[in-house]
N, C-alpha and C positions, 0 to 999 in steps of 0.2 A: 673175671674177664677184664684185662685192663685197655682202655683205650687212648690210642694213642692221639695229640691232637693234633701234632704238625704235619700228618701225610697229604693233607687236602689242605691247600690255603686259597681261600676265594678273594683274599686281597690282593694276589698275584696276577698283576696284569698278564693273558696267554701270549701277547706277542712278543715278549722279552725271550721265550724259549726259541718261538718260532722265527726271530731273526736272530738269532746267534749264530757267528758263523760254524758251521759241521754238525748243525741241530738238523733233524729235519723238517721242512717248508721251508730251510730257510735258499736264499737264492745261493746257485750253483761260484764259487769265484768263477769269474771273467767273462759268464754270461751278462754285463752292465750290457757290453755295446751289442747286444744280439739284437737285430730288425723284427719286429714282430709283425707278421702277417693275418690280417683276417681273411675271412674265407667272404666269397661272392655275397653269399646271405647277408651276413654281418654287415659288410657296406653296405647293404640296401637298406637294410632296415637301420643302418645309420644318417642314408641321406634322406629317407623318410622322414625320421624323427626331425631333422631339422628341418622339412620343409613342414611338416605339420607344428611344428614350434612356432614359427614366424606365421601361421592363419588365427585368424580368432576363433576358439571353442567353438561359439554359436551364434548364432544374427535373434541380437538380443530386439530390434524390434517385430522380425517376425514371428518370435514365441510371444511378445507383446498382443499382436495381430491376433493369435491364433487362441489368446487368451481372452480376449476380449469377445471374440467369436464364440468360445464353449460357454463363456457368463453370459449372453444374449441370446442361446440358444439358434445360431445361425453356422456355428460350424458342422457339417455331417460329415461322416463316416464313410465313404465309398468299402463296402464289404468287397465287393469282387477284384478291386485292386488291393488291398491290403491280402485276401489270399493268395492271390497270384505273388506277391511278395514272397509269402512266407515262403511257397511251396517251391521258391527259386531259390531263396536260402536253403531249405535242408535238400535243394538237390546240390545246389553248389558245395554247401559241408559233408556231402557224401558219395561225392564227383559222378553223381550223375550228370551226364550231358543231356542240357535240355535240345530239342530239333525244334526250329521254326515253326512246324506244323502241332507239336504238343503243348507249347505255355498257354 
């Protein structure tokens, strides 16, 4: 069996193929000035992104607060509002409607 070496070359950058023109992926001639359109979603969750860009991650002194609280034994646990959390979450990720009268 003889093997050949040069049918696979992993030194070959892939996008030398894929922009050549009449290769395929590569772009169509004279689509350059074509307008590209997002869809409604797309800008949302693009001006999302930028309004969550410019806030701070986290309010570094009240994990501070809240840290200092669990090392002196003074912060508690409210159970009945952390369940009521949770159980709003998997109705909202399962579009249950919750009614005013069941949370």
């Amino acid at each position: 069996m003889k093997i050949i070496n040069n049918l696979y070359r992993i030194d070959t950058p892939l996008t030398n193929a894929a922009n050549a023109p009449g290769k395929p992926g590569a772009p169509a001639a004279g689509t350059e000035d074509r307008a590209i359109r997002l869809s409604e979603l797309s800008s949302q969750l693009h001006q999302l992104e930028s309004r969550l860009s410019s806030e701070p991650g986290f309010d570094a002194a009240r994990v501070d607060q809240i840290k200092a609280a669990i090392r002196d034994g003074s912060y508690h646990v409210n159970a009945d509002a952390v369940a009521d959390k949770v159980i709003q979450s998997i109705r909202e990720l399962s579009g249950i409607q919750s009614h005013p009268g069941n949370a």
